[in-house]
C-alpha positions as a Markdown table, in Angstrom:
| # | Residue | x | y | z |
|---|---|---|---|---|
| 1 | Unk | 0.0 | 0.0 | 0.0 |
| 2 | Unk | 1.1 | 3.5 | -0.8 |
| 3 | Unk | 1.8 | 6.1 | 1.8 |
| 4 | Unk | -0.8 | 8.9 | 2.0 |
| 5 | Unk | 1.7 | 11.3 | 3.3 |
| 6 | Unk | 4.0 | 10.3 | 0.8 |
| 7 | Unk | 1.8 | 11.0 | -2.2 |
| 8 | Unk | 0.8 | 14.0 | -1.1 |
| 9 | Unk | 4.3 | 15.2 | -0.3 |
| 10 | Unk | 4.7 | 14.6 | -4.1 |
| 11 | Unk | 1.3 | 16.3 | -5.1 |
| 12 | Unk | 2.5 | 19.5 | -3.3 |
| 13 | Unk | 5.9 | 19.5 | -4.5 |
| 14 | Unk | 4.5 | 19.1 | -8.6 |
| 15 | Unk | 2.2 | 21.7 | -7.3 |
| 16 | Unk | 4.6 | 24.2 | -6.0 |
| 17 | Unk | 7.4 | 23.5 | -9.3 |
| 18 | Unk | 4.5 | 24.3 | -11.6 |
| 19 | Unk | 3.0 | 27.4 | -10.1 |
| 20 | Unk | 7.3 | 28.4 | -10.1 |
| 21 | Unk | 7.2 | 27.7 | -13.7 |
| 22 | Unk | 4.0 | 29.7 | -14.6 |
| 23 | Unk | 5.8 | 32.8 | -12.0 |
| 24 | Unk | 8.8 | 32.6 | -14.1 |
| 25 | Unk | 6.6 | 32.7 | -17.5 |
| 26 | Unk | 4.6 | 35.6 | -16.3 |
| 27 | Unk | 7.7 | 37.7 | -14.7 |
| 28 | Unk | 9.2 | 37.6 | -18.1 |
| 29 | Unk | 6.0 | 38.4 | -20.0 |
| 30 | Unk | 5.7 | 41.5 | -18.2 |
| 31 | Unk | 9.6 | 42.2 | -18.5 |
| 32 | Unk | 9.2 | 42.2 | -22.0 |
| 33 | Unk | 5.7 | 44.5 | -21.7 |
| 34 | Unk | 7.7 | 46.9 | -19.9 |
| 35 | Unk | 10.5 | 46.9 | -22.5 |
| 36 | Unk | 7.6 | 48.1 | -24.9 |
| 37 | Unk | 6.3 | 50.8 | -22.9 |
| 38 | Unk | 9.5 | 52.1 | -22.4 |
| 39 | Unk | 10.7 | 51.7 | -25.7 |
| 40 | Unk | 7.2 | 53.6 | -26.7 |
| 41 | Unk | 7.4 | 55.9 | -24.3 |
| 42 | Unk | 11.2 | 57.2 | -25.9 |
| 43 | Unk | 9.7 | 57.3 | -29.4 |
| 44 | Unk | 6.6 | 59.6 | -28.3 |
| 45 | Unk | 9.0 | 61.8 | -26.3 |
| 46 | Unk | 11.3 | 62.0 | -29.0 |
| 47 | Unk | 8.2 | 62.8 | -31.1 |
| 48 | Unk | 7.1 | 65.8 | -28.6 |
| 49 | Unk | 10.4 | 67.1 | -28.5 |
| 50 | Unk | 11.2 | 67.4 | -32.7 |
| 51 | Unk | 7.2 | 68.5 | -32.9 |
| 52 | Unk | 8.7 | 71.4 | -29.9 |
| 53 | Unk | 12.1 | 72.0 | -32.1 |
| 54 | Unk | 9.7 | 72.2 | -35.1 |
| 55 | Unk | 7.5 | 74.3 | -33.7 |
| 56 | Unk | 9.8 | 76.9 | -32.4 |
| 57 | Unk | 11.6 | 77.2 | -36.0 |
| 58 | Unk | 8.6 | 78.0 | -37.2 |
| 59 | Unk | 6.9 | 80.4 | -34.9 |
| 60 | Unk | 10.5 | 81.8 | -33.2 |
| 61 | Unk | 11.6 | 81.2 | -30.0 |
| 62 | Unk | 9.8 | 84.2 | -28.4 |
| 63 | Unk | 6.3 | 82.5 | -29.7 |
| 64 | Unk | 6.5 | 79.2 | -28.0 |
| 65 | Unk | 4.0 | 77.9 | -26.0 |
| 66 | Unk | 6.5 | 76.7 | -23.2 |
| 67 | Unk | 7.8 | 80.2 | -21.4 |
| 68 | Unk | 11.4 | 79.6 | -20.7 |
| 69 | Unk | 11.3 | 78.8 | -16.7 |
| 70 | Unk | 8.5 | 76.2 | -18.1 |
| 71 | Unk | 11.3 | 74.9 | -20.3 |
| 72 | Unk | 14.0 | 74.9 | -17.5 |
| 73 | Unk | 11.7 | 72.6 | -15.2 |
| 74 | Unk | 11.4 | 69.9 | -18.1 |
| 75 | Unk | 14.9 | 68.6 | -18.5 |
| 76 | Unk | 14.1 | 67.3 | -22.2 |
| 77 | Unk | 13.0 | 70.2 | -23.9 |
């Protein structure tokens, strides 16, 4: 006769490796969801910032919609 303690020793333990394996799976799914975002996020503030160059060529600096203590409180413009 099998041990009851025993097999559920072994339940538990395939229990516990699988929910380590779906963890694992899911940290790296949103890893590389947050490598997207960021990598969107640069590409719209790179965006915004040549839409703020262009801007200011066209209009002259003196026109822009950002006064200049605005502009010295965002770092990127």
């Amino acid at each position: 006769m099998s041990n009851p303690f025993t097999n559920s020793r072994v339940f538990r333990f395939s229990a516990v490796k699988a929910d380590r394996k779906r963890l694992k799976a899911e940290k790296y799914d949103l890893l590389n969801q947050m490598k997207q975002l960021y990598s969107t996020l640069e590409d719209k503030e790179k965006e915004l910032r040549d839409f703020i160059r262009n801007y200011e060529q066209v209009n002259g600096k003196g026109q822009c919609f950002f006064s200049k203590d605005a502009r010295k409180n965002i770092s990127w413009l």
